[in-house]
N, C-alpha and C positions, 0 to 999 in steps of 0.2 A: 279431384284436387287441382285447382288452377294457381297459377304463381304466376304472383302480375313483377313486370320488370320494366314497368313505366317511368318516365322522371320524377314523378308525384309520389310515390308509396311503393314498397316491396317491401317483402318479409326479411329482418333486419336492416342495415344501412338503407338511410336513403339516396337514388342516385339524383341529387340535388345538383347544381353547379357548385364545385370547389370538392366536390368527392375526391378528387386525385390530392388535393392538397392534406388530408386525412393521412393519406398512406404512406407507407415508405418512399421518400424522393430520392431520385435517384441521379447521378452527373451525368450530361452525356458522353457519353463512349466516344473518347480521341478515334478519328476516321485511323490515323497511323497506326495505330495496332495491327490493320490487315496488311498494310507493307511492310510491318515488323514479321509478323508470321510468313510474309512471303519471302521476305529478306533471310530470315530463319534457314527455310528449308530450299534455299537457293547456296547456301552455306553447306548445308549437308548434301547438295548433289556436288559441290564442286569437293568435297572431302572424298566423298565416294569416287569419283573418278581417277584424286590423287591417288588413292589407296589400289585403285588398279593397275594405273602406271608402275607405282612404285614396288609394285612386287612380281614383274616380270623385266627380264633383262634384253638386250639386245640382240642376244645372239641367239635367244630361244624366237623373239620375232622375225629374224632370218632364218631359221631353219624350216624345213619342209614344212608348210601348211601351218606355219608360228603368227605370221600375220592374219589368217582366218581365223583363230582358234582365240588371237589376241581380243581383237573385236567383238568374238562370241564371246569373252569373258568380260569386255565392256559393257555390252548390251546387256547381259546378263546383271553385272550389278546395280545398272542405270532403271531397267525395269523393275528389277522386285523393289527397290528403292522407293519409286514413283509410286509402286502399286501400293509399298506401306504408308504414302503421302497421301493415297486415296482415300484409303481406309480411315487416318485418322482426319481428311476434312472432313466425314461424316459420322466422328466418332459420337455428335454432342459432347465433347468437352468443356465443360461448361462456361468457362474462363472465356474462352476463345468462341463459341457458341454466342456469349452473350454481346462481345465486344465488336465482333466482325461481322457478324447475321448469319441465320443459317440460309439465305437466298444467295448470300454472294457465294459463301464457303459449299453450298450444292453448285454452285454456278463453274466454281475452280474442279470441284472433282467430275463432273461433267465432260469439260475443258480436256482434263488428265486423262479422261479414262483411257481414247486408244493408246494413248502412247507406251503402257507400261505390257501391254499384251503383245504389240508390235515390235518392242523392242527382245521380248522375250521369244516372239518367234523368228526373231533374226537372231539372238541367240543361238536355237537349235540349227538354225539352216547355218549359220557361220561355224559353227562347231564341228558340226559333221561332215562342211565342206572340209575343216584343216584340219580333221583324223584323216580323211579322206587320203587329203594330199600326201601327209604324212607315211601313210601305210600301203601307198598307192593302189588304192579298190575303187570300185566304184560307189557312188553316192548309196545307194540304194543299199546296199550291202553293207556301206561302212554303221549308217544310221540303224540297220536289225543288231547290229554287232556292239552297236553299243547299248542299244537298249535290254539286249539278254545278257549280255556280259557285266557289263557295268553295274556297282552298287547302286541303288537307290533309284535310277535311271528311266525301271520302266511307273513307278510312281511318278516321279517328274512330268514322264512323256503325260498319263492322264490329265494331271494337274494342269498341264499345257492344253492339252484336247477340253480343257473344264473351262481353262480362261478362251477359248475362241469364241466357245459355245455364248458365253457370257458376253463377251465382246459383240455376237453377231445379234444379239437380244438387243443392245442398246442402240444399234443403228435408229434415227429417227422412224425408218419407214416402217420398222418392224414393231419397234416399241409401241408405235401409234394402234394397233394391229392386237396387242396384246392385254389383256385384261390390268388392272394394276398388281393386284395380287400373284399375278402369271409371275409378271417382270420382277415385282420381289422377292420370289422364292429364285428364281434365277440367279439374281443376285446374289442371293446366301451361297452360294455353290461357291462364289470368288474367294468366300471367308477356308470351305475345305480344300480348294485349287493351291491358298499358299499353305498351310500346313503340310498337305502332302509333297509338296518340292522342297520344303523348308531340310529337310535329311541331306537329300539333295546337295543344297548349297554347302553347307557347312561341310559333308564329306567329301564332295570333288571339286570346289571352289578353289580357282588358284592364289582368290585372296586372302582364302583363311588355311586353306593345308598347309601346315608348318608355319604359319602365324596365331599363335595363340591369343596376342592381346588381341588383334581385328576381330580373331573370331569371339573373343570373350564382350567387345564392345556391341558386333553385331549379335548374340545370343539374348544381351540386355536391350537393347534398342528392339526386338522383339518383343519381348518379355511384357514392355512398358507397353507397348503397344498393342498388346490382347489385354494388358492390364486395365487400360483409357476402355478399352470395348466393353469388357467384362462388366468393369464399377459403372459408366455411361450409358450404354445402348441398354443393359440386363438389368443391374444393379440396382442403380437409384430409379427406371420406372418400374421396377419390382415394390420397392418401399413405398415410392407415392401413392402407388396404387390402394395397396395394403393398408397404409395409412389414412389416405382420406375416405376411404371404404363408399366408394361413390356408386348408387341405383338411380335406375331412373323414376321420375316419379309422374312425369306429364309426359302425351308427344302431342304434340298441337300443329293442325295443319294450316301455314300462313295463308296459302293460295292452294293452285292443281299440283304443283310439281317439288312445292317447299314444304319442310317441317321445320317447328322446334323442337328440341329435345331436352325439358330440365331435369339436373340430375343433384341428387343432393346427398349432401357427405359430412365427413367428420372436420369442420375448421375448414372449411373450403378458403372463407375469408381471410388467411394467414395466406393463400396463397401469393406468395414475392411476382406479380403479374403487371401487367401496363394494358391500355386497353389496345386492339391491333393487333394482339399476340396471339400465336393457334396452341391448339396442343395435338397429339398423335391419339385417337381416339380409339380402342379395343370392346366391342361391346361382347359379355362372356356369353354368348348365348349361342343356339346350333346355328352351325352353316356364318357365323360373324366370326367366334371368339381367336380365329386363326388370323384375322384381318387387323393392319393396322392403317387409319386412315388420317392423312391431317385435315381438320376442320378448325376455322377462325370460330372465337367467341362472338358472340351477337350479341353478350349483354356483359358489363364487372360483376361479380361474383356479389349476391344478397345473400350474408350471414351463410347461410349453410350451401346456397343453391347455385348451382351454376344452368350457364343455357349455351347450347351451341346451335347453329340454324342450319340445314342441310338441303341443295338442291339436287333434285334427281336425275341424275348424271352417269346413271350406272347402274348394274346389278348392285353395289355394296348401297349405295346411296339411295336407291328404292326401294332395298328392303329395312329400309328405317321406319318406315312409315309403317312398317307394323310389330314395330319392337313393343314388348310387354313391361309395365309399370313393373319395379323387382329389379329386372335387367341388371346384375352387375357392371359394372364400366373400368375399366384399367385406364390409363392414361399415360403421354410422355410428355413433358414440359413443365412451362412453358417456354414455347421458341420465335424467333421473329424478330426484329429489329423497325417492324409497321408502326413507329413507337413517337410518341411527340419529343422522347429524348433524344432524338435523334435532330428537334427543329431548331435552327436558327434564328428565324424570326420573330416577333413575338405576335405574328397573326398569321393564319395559311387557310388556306383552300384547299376542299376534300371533295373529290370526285369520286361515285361510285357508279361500277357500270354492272348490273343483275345484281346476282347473288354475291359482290362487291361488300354490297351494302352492309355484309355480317360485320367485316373487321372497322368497317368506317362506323359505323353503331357503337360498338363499346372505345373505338377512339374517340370518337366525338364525346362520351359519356365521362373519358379519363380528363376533356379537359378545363380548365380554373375557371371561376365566374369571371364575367365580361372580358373571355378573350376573343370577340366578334368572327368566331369563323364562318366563311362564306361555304354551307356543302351543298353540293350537285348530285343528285342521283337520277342514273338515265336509266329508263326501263323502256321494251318493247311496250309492252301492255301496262296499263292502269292496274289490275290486278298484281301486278309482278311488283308495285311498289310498297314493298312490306314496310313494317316498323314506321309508317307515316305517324301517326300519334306521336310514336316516341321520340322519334328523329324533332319533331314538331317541337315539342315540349325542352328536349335538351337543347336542340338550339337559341331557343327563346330563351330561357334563362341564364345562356352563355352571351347573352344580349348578339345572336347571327341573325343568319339569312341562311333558307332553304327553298333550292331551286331543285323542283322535279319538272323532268324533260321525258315526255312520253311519246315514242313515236318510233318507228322504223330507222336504221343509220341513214337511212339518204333522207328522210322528210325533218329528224333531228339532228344535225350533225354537232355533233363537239369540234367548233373551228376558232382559229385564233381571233374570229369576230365575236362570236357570240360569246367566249370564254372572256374576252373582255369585255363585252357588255356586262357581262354576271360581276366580273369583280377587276374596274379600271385598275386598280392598285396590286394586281397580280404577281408582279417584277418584283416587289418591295416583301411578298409573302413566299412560305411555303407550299409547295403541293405535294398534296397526299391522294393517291391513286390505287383505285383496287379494283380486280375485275379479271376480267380473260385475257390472255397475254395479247392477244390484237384490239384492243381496246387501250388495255396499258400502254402498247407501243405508240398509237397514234394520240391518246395524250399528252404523254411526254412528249413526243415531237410537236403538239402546237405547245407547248409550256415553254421548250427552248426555244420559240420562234417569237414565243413574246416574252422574251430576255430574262427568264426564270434562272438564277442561278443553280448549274449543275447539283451545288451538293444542297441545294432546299428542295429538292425532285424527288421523292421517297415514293416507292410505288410497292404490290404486290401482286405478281399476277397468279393466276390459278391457272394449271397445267400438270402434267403428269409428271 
């Protein structure tokens, strides 16, 4: 069974020019939204610091080891704070998901992450300096004494020994080192590190023992926050999945190293999507079905079918190429912001570097007859440039131009010469960008050099 997803004919809808005008249109997402949510939760860290202040007195910071023990209890509320700030950038929330993107909002909890483990280990060492001082022992002895005496104490201490471990997983040099799936289950370990501290807080907390409303506000502000996980991360890709009841039915090899994957389901075409958008892909089958992987669409959705294109990049991403017709498929999205809603002009330029070319394909496919866009796709080799037919065909009937550039980075280079040779009127358009993040970086830097305005620069890069 073959499923054509050419611009001429597919099985249901055609991807004609003006197919995006069919669907649900959508406003673009006010940029201010993500300095609202920043603004938000800038609000809530300066709440939490009042609330430390104001429930210790002056004379308990003058007393023996009251200024250690103060700070530890700073630190302390300042971390787990941040760390529930992590948690819900990457909650998929969907509101906040769809408005602020999920490349910038991974970009903030990225940003975030050491500091909430950092502050939590200054926590313990400031705490145990001003027992310390207080009871005058030594370090070593005050810290055994309070982890066997103290309630809840020696779970904390793990849950701390859980986020180091975590924390030293995400260093650049290690991460790079580390399979994807390594670094993901890693990751899960942060979600039982706070639960097992969470007794913790709430029983030895100076800012909830003997304050009942903090601790009644901080018990809900949890609550809500495994609630966003629960219905977000579990929930609704539990349903989707379920719902669109998605197999695979073709795997098509583009080239040596690329596949297609179509997979087809129940109403696929209701899917609420833009073209540029990825989703988290789960295929149920041995040695995958524990894997969750994001991959862009390569084509809009034909009536039942959908397609995604995958380069071999990996054990997960090699062993596609010999998934079996059947193959259940789970899914999460869709996510992204690669979106023409996001353009301000009403013409842009689309640049794709390899395997790029997936998210710029069903972009190119979402958008309206004769909006002349100029796309570029740079490959090493002449075989690496998939989708020429289609890319060919959609262009053409968006009345563009398509410029493929084959060659090595030093004998093609993308410079702010040839970029305007390709398209004088550069300044006055959008560019759309996709590819490997040192491809990404050096486009956007010649885009800004030939006076592209910041917020018409929309890029995606692929990375871990």
């Amino acid at each position: 069974m073959s499923i054509s997803f050419d611009a001429k004919g597919a099985p249901g809808k055609q991807a004609r020019a003006g197919t995006a005008l069919s669907r649900t249109t959508k406003n673009n997402p006010p940029r201010w939204i993500g300095d609202l949510v920043a603004g938000i939760a800038g609000i809530g860290f300066g709440i939490v610091c009042a609330t430390t202040f104001i429930t210790v007195t002056y004379s308990q910071i003058k007393a023996p080891g009251g200024l250690a023990m103060f700070v530890g209890n700073l630190t302390a509320m300042l971390g787990t704070y941040l760390a529930m700030l992590m948690i819900l950038l990457v909650s998929r929330l969907w509101i906040v998901e769809k408005n602020v993107g999920q490349d910038r909002l991974v970009s903030w909890h990225r940003k975030l992450g050491p500091w909430p483990i950092s502050l939590l280990v200054g926590h313990a060492v400031f705490t145990t300096i001003g027992y310390a001082q207080a009871q005058k022992a030594g370090l070593m002895h005050e810290f055994a004494t309070l982890v066997t005496t103290f309630p809840n104490m020696l779970t904390a201490t793990i849950a701390l020994g859980i986020m180091v471990l975590v924390g030293i997983a995400t260093i650049k040099a290690i991460r790079d080192k580390l399979k994807r799936e390594t670094w993901w289950t890693v990751h899960l370990f942060m979600y039982l590190a706070l639960v097992l501290s969470f007794a913790h807080e709430i029983g030895l907390g100076p800012a909830f023992v003997g304050h009942p409303l903090t601790t009644f506000f901080w018990v809900v502000a949890w609550l809500l926050t495994a609630g966003v996980i629960i219905v977000f991360r579990v929930g609704f890709p539990i349903y989707r999945s379920v719902s669109l009841k998605l197999k695979v039915v073709e795997v098509k090899e583009e080239n040596d190293n690329v596949v297609s994957i179509v997979c087809r389901g129940h109403e696929v075409n209701r899917l609420r999507m833009d073209g540029g958008q990825f989703f988290c892909w789960r295929f149920l089958t041995k040695g995958l079905w524990y894997q969750s992987h994001p991959f862009s669409l390569s084509a809009l959705p034909r009536g039942d079918f959908i397609r995604l294109t995958v380069k071999d990049a990996g054990d997960f991403s090699a062993s596609l190429r010999n998934l079996k017709v059947g193959t259940r498929v789970a899914v999460e999205g869709p996510y992204g912001n690669f979106t023409k809603r996001f353009q301000i002009h009403k013409k842009a330029v689309f640049i794709a570097g390899g395997i790029g070319v997936t998210a710029l394909r069903s972009l190119t496919e979402d958008l309206p007859a004769r909006s002349n866009p100029i796309v570029v796709v740079r490959a090493s080799r002449q075989e690496d440039l998939i989708f020429h037919d289609e890319l060919t065909d959609l262009v053409k009937f968006r009345h563009g131009e398509l410029h493929e550039l084959v060659g090595s980075r030093k004998e093609v280079e993308i410079s702010p010469k040839s970029l305007l040779k390709i398209s004088p009127d550069i300044a006055k358009r959008d560019v759309f960008i996709c590819g490997s993040s040192e491809f990404v970086n050096q486009v956007v830097s010649v885009a800004h050099r030939l006076g592209v305005n910041s917020n018409a620069i929309h890029y995606e890069a692929f990375a871990l």
